[in-house]
C-alpha positions as CSV (number, residue, x, y, z in Angstrom):
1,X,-18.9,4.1,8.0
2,X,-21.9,2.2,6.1
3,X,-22.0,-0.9,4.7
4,X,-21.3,0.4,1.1
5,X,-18.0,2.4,2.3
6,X,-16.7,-0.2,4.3
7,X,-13.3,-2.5,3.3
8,X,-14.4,-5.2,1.2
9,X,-12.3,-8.7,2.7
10,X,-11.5,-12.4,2.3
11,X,-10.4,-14.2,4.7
12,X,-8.3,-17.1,4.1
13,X,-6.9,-19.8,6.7
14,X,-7.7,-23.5,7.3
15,X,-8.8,-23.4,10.4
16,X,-12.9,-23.2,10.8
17,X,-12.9,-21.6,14.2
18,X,-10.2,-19.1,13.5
19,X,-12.0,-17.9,10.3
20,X,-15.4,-17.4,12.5
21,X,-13.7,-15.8,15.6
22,X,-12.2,-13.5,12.1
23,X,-15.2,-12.6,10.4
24,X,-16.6,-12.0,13.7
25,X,-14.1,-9.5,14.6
26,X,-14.2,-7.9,11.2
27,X,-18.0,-7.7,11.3
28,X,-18.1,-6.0,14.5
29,X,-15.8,-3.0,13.7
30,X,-18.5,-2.0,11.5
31,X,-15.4,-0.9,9.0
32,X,-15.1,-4.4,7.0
33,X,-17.4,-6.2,4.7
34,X,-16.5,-10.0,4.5
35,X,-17.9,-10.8,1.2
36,X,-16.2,-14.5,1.9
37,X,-14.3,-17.3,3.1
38,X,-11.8,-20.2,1.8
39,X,-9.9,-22.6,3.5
40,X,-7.0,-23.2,1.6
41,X,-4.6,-21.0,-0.8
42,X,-6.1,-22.2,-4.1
43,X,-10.2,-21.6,-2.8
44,X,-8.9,-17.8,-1.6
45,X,-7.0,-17.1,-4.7
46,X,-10.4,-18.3,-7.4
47,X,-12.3,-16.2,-4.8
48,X,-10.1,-13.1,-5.7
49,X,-10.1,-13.5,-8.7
50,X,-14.0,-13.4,-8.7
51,X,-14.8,-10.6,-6.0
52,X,-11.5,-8.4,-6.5
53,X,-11.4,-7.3,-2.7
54,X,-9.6,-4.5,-1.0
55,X,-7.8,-6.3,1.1
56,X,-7.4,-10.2,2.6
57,X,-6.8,-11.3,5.6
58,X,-4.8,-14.7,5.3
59,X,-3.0,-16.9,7.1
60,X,0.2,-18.4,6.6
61,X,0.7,-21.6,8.1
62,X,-2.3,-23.5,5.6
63,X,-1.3,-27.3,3.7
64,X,-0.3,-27.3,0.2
65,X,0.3,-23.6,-0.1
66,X,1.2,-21.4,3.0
67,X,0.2,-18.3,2.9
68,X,3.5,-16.9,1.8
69,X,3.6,-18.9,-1.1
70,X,0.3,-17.5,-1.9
71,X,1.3,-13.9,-1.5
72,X,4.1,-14.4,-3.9
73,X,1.8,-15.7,-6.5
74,X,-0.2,-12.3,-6.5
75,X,0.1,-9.4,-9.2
76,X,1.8,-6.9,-7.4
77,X,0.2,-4.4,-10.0
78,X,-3.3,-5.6,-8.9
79,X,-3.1,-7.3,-5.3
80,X,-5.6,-6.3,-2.9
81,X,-3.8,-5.2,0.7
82,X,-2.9,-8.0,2.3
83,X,-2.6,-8.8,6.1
84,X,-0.9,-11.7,7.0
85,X,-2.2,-14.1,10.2
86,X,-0.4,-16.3,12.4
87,X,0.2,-17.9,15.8
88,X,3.8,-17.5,14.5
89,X,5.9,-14.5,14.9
90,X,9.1,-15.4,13.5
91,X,7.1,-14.9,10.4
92,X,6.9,-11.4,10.4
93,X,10.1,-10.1,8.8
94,X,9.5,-12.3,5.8
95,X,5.6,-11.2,5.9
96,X,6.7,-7.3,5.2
97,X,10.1,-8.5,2.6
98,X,7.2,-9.9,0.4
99,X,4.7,-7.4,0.6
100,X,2.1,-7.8,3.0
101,X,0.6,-4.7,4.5
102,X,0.7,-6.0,8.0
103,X,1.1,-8.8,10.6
104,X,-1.4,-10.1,13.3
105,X,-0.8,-12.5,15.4
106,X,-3.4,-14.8,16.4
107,X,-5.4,-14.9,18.7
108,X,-6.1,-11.5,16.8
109,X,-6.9,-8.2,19.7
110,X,-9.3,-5.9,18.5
111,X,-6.9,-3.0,19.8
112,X,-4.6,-4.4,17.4
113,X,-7.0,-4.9,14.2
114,X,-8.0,-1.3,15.1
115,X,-4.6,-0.7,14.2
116,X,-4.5,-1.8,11.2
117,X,-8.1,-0.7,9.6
118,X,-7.1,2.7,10.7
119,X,-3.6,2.3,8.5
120,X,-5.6,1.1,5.8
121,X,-8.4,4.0,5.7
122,X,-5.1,6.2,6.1
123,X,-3.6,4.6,3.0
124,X,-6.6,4.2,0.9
125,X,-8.6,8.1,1.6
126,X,-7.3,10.9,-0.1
127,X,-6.2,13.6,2.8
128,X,-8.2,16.7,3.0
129,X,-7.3,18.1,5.9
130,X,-4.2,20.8,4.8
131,X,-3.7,21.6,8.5
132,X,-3.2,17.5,8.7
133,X,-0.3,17.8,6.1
134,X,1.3,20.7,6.7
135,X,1.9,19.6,10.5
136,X,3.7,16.3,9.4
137,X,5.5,17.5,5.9
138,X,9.0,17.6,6.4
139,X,10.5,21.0,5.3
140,X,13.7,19.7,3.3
141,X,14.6,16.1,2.3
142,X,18.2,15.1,3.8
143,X,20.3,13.5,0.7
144,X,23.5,11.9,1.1
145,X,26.8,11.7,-1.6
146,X,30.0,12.8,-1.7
147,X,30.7,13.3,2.4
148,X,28.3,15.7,2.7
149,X,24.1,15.9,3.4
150,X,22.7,18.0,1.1
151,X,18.8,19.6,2.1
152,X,16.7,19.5,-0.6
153,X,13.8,21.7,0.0
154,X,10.6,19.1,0.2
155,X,9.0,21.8,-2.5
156,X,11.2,21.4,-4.8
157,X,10.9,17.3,-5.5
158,X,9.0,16.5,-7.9
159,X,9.1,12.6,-8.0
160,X,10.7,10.3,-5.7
161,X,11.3,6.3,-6.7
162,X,13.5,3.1,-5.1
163,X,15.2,0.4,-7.0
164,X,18.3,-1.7,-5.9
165,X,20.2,0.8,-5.1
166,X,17.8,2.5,-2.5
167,X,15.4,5.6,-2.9
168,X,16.1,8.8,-5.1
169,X,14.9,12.1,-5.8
170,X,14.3,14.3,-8.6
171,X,14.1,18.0,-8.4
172,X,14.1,19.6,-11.8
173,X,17.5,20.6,-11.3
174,X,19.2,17.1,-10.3
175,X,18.6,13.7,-8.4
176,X,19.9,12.7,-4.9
177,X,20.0,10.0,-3.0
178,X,18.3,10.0,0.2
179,X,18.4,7.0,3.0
180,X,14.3,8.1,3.9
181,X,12.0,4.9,3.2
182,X,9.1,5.6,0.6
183,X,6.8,4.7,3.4
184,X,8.5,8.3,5.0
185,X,8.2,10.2,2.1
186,X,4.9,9.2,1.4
187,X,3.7,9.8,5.1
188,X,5.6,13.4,5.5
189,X,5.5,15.0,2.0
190,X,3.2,16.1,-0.4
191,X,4.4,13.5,-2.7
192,X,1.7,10.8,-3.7
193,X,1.7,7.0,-4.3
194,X,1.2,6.5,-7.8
195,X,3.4,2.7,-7.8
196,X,4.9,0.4,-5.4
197,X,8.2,2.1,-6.0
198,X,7.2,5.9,-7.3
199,X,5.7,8.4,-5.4
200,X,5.3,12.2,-7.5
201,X,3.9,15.9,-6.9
202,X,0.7,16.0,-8.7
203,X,1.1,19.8,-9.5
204,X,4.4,18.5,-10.9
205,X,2.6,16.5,-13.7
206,X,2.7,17.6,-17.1
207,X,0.5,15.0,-18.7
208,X,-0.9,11.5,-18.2
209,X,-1.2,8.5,-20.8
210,X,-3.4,6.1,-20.1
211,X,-2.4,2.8,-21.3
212,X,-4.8,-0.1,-22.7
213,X,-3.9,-2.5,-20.0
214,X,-5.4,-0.5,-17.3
215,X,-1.8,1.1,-16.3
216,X,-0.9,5.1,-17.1
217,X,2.2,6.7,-17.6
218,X,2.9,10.2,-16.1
219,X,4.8,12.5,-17.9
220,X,6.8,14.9,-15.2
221,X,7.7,18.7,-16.0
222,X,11.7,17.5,-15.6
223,X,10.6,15.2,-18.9
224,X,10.4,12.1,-16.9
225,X,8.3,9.0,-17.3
226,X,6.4,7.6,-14.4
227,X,4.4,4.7,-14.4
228,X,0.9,4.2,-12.6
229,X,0.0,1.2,-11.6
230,X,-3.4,-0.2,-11.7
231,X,-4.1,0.0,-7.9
232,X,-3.1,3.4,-7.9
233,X,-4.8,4.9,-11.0
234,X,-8.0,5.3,-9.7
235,X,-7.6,7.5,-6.8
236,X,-4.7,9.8,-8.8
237,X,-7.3,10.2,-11.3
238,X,-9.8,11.6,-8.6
239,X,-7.2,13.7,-6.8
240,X,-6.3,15.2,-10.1
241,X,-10.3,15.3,-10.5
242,X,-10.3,13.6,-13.8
């Protein structure tokens, strides 16, 4: 990966040594650009603001504003990735309930950060390989109601999306409610991340309406609206190869 394709990162903690043991791990992946450093919650969020990254690396246990209380201060709409580090691990449920990509413990193994830049290329990269998605795509989506499972065939969804209730999916002929995470869906179907809580079928898109704040709303073939968030509407755009 080249200097120019590689994850552009922050990384954020109050602790000099840990930031330089960091950057020197990130450096020497050869996968992550580190185009700074802050030492505190209100240095890393003025240094997003200017650089826009792809994805921080920040710790949680900092004075004045943890880490946590950073994180909820982000846009969710416009938040780079962000992977939470700590010495502490009772941390980690909380880290994923308020929408940090991942966890690393400290002191950070490079096995480990291999983990996660290889999530994060697999998150961010459009998948090419067909014989890639055909060998993980589940063949019918399980739905529950009414004491009985009903199979969906997977071809047939057209979007899927979560709300307090728990995750739903629309076939042009109904919705059903299914107890498979987003996360699954996304990582066995054809369906693609377009928002934090939708995912659709891009051949199942009827038109798109791009908004003037940088979002986009798809109309679907079953006349639904979906929205498009801003982090997303960059790589639909190319996949649709607009």
């Amino acid at each position: 990966m080249t200097k120019n394709s590689a994850f552009r990162a922050l990384v954020i903690d109050d602790e000099p040594l840990a930031r330089e043991e960091l950057c020197q791990l990130l450096n020497e992946t050869n996968e992550v650009h580190v185009l700074g450093e802050a030492a505190n919650a209100i240095e890393g969020l003025a240094l997003i603001k200017q650089h826009r990254p792809d994805v921080i690396f920040l710790d949680i246990e900092m004075p004045q504003l943890s880490g946590l209380d950073m994180l909820a201060m982000l846009d969710l709409d416009t938040m780079p990735y962000v992977v939470l580090v700590t010495a502490f691990e009772q941390y980690a449920l909380q880290a994923f309930e308020d929408n940090a990509f991942d966890y690393l413990l400290k002191p950070v193994e490079p096995e480990r950060l291999d983990k996660t830049l290889a999530r994060l290329k697999k998150r961010t990269q459009p998948q090419t390989d067909i014989d890639a998605i055909a060998s993980s795509t589940l063949v019918h989506i399980p739905c529950v109601g009414h004491q009985r499972i009903l199979l969906l065939p997977e071809s047939d969804i057209q979007f899927a999306y979560s709300d307090v209730a728990g995750v739903h999916v629309r076939s042009l002929e109904q919705q059903a409610d299914t107890q498979l995470t987003l996360k699954t869906l996304e990582e066995r179907t054809a369906l693609v991340r377009c928002h934090r809580q939708y995912l659709v079928r891009l051949s199942c898109v009827a038109e798109i309406k791009l908004l003037d704040n940088g979002l986009a709303t798809l109309l679907m073939k079953t006349g639904d609206s979906v929205p498009v968030s801003r982090r997303y509407l960059k790589k639909l755009k190319s996949l649709l190869q607009l």
